[in-house]
C-alpha positions in Angstrom: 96.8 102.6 96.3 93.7 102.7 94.8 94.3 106.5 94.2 96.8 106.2 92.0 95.1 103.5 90.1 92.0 106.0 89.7 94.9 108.3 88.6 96.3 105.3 86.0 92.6 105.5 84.5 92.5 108.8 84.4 95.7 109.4 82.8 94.5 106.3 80.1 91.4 107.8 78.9 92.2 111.6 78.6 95.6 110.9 77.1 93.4 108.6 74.4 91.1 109.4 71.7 89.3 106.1 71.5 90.2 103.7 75.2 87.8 100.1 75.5 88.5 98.7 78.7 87.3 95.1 78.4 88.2 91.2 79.1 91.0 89.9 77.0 92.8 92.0 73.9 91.0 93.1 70.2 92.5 89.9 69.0 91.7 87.4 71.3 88.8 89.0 73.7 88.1 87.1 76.6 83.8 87.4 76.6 81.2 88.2 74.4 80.3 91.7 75.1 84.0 92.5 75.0 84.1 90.8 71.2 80.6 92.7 70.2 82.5 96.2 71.4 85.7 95.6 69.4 83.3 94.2 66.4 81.0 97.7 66.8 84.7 99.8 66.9 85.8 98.3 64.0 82.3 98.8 62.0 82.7 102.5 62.8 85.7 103.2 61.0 88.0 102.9 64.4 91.5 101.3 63.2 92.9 101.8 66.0 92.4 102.2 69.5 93.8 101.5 73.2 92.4 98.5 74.7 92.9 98.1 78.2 92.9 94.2 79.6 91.2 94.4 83.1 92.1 90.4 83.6 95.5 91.7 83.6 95.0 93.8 86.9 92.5 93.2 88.6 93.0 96.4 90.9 92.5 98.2 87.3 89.4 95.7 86.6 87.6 97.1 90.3 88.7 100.7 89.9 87.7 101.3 86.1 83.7 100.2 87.8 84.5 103.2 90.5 85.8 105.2 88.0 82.8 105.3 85.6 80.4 104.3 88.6 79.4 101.3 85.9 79.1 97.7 87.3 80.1 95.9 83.9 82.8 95.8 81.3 83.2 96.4 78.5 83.7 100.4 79.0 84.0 102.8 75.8 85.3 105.8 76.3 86.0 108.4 73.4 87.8 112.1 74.1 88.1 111.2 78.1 84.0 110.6 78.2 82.4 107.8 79.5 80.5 106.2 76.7 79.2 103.1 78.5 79.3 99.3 77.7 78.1 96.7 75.0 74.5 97.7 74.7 74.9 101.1 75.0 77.7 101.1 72.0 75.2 98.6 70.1 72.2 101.2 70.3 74.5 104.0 69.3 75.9 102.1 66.2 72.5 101.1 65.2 71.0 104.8 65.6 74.2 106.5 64.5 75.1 108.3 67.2 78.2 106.7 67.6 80.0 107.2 64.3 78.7 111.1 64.8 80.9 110.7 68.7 83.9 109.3 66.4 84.3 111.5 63.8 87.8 113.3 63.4 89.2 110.7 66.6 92.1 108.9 65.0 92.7 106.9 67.6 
């Protein structure tokens, strides 16, 4: 079982240019790191991306941790890399790095 939810993950962020796995959806997010990372998405030019609701499945919401062997969420990922969570995707935004990681990803 939880196999083939690692392999649901899987599938989700290599088959996605830009895939946030967080509380809630971009409209109505569920916490406040899971706003800040939809906030930071937007303010780098991301229109569009896959959000993935891990209060929706909560098999999805223990397995993304395993997955990316990261206790919290939100996760970023861009081009099937692990980008990491809230603070992480602040710092980038704030030093750049993370436009540079978004550039060309039409998501």
């Amino acid at each position: 079982m939880a196999d083939a939810t690692q392999q649901r993950i899987h599938e989700t962020v290599t088959g996605n240019p830009v895939v946030l796995y967080m509380k809630g959806t971009p409209q109505f997010p569920q916490c406040g790191f899971s706003a800040t990372a939809v906030q930071i998405l937007k303010a780098s030019g991301v229109a569009n991306f896959v959000s993935v609701n891990v209060l929706e499945d909560p098999e999805i919401r223990q397995s993304i941790k395993d997955y990316a062997n990261w206790p919290t969420i939100p996760q970023l990922y861009i081009k099937g890399e692990f980008v990491g969570g809230c603070d992480i995707m602040r710092e980038m935004y704030q030093g750049g790095e993370l436009q540079k990681l978004l550039e060309g990803v039409t998501a």
